[in-house]
C-alpha positions as a printed Julia matrix, in Angstrom:
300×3 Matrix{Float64}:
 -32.76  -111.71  -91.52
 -32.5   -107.7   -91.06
 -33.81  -108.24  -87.36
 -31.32  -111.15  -86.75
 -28.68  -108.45  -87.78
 -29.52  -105.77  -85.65
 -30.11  -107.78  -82.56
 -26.74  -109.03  -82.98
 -25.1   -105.72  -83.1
 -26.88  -104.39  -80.47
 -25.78  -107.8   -78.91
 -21.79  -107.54  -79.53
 -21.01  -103.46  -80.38
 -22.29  -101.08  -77.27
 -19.9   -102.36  -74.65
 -19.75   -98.42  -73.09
 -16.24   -96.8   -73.66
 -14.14  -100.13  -74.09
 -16.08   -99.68  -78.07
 -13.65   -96.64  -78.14
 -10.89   -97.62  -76.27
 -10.55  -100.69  -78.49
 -11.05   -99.64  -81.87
 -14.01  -102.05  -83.19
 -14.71  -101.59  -86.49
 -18.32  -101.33  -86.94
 -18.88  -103.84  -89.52
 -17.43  -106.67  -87.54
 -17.63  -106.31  -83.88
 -14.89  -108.78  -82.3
 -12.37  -106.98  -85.39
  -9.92  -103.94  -83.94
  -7.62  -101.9   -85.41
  -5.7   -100.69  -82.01
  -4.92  -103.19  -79.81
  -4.08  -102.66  -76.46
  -0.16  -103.0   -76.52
  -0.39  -100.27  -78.7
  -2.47   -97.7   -77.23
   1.1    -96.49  -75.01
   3.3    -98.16  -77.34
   5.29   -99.62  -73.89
   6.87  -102.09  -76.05
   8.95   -99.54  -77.71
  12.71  -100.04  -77.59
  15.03   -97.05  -78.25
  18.07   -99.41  -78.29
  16.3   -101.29  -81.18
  15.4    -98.45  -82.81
  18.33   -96.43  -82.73
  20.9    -98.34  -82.48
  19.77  -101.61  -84.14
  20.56  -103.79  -80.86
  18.46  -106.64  -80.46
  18.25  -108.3   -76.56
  20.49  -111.39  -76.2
  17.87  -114.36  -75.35
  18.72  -116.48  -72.15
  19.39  -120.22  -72.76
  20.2   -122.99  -70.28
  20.2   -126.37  -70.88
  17.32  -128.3   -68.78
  17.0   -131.1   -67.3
  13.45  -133.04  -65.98
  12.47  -134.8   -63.15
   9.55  -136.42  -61.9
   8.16  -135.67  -58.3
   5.36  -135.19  -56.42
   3.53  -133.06  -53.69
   0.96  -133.66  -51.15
  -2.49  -132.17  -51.19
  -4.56  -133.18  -48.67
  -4.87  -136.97  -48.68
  -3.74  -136.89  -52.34
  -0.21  -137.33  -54.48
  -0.33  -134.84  -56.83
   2.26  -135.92  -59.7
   4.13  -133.02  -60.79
   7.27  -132.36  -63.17
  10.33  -130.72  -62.11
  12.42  -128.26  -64.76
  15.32  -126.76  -64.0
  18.87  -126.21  -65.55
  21.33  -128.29  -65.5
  24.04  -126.45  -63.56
  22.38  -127.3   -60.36
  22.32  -123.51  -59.47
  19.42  -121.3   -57.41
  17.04  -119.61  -59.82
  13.62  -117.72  -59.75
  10.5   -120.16  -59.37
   7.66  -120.71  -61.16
   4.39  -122.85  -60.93
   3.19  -123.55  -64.53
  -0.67  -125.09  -64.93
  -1.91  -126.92  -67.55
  -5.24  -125.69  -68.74
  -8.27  -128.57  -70.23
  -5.83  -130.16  -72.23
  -3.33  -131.42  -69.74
  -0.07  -132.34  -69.78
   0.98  -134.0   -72.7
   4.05  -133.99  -75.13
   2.6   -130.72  -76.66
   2.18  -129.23  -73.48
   5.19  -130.3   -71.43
   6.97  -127.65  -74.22
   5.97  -124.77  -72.56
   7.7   -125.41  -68.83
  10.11  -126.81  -70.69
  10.96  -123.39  -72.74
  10.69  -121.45  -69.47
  12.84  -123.45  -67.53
  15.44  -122.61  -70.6
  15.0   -119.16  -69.88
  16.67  -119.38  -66.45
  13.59  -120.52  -64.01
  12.64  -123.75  -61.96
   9.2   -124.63  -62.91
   6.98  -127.05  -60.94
   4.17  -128.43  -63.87
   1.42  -130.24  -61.12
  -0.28  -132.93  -63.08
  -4.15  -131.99  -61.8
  -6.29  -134.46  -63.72
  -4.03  -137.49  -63.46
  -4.38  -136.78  -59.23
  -7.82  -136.67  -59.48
  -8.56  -139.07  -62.27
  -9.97  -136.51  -64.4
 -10.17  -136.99  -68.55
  -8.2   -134.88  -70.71
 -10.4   -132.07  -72.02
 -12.79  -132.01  -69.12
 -16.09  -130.14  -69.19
 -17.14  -129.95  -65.83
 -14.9   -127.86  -63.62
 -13.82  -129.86  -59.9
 -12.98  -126.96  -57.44
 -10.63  -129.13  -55.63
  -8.23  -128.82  -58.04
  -7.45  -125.12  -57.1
  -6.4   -126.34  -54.12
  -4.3   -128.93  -55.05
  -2.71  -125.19  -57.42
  -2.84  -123.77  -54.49
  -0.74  -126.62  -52.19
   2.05  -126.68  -55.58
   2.95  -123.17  -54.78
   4.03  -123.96  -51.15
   5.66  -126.92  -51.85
   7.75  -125.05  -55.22
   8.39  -122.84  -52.16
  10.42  -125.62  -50.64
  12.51  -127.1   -53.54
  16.09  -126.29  -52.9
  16.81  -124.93  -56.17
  14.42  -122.47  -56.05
  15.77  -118.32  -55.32
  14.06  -115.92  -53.42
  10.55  -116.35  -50.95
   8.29  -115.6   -53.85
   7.06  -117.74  -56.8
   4.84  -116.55  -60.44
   2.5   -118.83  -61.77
   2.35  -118.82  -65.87
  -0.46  -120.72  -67.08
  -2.94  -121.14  -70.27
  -6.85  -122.11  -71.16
  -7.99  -123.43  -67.71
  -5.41  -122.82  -65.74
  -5.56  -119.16  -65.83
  -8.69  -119.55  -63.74
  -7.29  -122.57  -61.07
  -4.02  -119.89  -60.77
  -6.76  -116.92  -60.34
  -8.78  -118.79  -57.84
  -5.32  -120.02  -56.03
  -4.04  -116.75  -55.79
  -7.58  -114.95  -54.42
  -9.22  -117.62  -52.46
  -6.56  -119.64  -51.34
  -4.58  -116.13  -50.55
  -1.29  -117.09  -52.16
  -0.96  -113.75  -53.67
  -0.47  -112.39  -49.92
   2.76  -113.66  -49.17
   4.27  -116.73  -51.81
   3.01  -115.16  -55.92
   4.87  -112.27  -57.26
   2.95  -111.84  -60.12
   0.57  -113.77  -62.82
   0.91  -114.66  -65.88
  -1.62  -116.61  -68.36
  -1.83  -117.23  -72.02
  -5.82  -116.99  -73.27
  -6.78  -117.9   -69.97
 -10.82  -118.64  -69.13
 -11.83  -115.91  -66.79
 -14.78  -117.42  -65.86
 -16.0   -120.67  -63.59
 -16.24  -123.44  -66.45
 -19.0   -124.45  -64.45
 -21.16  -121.24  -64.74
 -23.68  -120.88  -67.54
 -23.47  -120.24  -71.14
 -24.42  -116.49  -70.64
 -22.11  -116.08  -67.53
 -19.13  -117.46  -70.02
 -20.25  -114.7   -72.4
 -20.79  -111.71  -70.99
 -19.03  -111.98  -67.28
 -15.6   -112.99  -65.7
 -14.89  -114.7   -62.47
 -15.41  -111.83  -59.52
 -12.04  -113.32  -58.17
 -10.72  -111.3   -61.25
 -11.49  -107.88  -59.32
  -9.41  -109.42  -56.53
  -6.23  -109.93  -58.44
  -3.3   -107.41  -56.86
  -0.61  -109.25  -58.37
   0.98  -107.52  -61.67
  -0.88  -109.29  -64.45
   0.34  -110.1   -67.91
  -2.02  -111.75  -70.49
  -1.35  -113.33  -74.4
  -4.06  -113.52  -76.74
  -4.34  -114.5   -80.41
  -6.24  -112.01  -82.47
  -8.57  -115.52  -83.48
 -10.01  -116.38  -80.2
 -12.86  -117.52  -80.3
 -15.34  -115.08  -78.92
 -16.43  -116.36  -75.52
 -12.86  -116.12  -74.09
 -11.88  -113.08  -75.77
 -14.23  -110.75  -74.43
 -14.41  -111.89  -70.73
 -10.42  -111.29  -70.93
 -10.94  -107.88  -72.21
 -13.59  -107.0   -70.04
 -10.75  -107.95  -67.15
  -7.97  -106.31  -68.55
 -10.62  -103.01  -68.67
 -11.45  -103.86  -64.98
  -7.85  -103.87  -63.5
  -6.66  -100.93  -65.44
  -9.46   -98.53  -64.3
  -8.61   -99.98  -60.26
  -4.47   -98.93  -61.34
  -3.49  -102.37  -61.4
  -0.32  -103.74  -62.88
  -1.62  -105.26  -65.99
  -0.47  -105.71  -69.73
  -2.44  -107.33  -72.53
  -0.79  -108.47  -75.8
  -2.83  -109.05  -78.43
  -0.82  -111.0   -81.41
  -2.18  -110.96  -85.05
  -2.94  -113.28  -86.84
  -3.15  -116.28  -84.44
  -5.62  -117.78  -82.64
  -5.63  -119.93  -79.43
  -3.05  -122.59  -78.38
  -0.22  -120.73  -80.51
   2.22  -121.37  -78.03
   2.16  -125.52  -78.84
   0.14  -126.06  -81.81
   1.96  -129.23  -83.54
   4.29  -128.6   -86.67
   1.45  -129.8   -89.54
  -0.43  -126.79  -88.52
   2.14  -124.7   -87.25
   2.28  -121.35  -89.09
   4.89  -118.99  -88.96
   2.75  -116.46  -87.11
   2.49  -118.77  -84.42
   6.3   -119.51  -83.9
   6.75  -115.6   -83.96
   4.15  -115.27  -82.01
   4.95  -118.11  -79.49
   8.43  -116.81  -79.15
   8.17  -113.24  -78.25
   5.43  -114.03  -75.78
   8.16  -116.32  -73.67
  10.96  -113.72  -74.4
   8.33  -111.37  -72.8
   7.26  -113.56  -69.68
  10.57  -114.31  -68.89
  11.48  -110.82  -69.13
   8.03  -110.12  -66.95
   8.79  -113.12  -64.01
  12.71  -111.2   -63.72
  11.44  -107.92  -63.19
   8.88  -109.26  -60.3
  11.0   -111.88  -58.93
  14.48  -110.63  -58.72
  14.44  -108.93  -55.38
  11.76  -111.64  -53.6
């Protein structure tokens, strides 16, 4: 049992500075004390703090429609969100991770639509007849991503020549791998945004999911902003740390909020396990991407 112990350690605790940088405790490994919204405190509000003013929240009504886009030889079914006025506003492309698109998940373009945006929401597996929760990874899907930006692009309700993609789970890496390979990050994606998003191929193996991200990662020039519940499980939370490392040392644009006391899918989990850490959590994170898509879209 004492050998178990220390292979494990030596496993999981000498990850060169980011040890430091992160604050792991040494008892438990995947436990820190300083996360890393906190190491420059860039959060921090003086108008708050000061003078006890709290930022007025954006809210539209919405309205949905169904639609679709071509990819290839394939109809890609897609939702439309918007609001209601019929007036121009910033776009987004939001993709579904492994779970799809469901009544749970439909929420979150939903919410962000509310916030003042038009957000495309491509149905991937029902295009390619793929099961909900799939294991395998199909590559083709990134282009089918990748073909949803350009035709967002096109909608007339949509402001400016430049899109974001917000994402979660799975579709972090489809919007990675659309942005890199496919090269929308050139000239159509203003920035990227993705709640615990897998930063590795699903397809790669076990020790690849553990230990490695994507190499696309290194490619991301975008400004980058990343959610994570202080629960993740283990294999996704240290490939997204490991990126968020990566990008700061190369002076990218990228932010990483790390909320306590939640764990992954906060953003939808249903009401008979809701907790209240996950509506706090669930709400500042789309206060903060909306804020986040403004900055980088306003002037595109």
């Amino acid at each position: 049992m004492w050998r178990f112990v220390l292979v494990f350690s030596l496993l999981t605790f000498p990850v060169s500075a980011t040890a430091e940088t992160w604050g792991y405790t040494y008892d438990k490994p995947w436990t820190r004390y300083l996360y890393p919204q906190d190491e420059k405190k860039w959060w921090w509000d003086d108008a708050w703090w000061d003078e006890g003013k709290l930022e007025v929240p954006v809210n539209h009504e919405v309205i949905m429609e169904k639609i679709s886009y071509q990819s290839g030889d394939t109809e890609v079914p897609a939702y439309l969100f918007r609001p209601k006025d019929g007036k121009k506003y910033p776009g987004v492309l939001f993709q579904h991770g492994r779970r799809g698109l469901d009544e749970l998940t439909l929420l979150h373009p939903k919410r962000l639509a509310a916030r003042g945006f038009v957000v495309l929401a491509p149905d991937l597996w029902f295009a390619r007849f793929i099961d909900k929760y799939p294991i395998e990874h199909d590559y083709v899907v990134e282009e089918d991503a990748a073909r949803g930006i350009e035709f967002l692009l096109t909608i007339p309700y949509v402001k400016g020549k430049k899109i974001c993609t917000v994402s979660h789970t799975r579709g972090g890496y489809i919007t990675l791998k659309a942005l890199v390979t496919y090269k929308k990050q050139e000239k159509e994606v203003a920035c990227w945004v993705s709640y615990y998003p897998h930063m590795q191929d699903p397809n790669a193996a076990e020790p690849m999911q553990l230990y490695k991200y994507a190499p696309e990662a290194e490619d991301l020039k975008v400004p980058v902003l990343m959610f994570l519940g202080e629960f993740e499980q283990f294999n996704r939370l240290r490939p997204i740390m490991y990126v968020y490392d990566t990008l700061k040392q190369k002076g990218r644009d990228v932010k990483l909020i790390v909320y306590p006391g939640v764990g992954r899918a906060f953003d939808f989990r249903p009401p008979h396990v809701r907790t209240f850490a996950d509506d706090l959590a669930a709400k500042d994170a789309m206060q903060r991407t909306a804020k986040f898509l403004r900055k980088h879209l306003e002037k595109k």
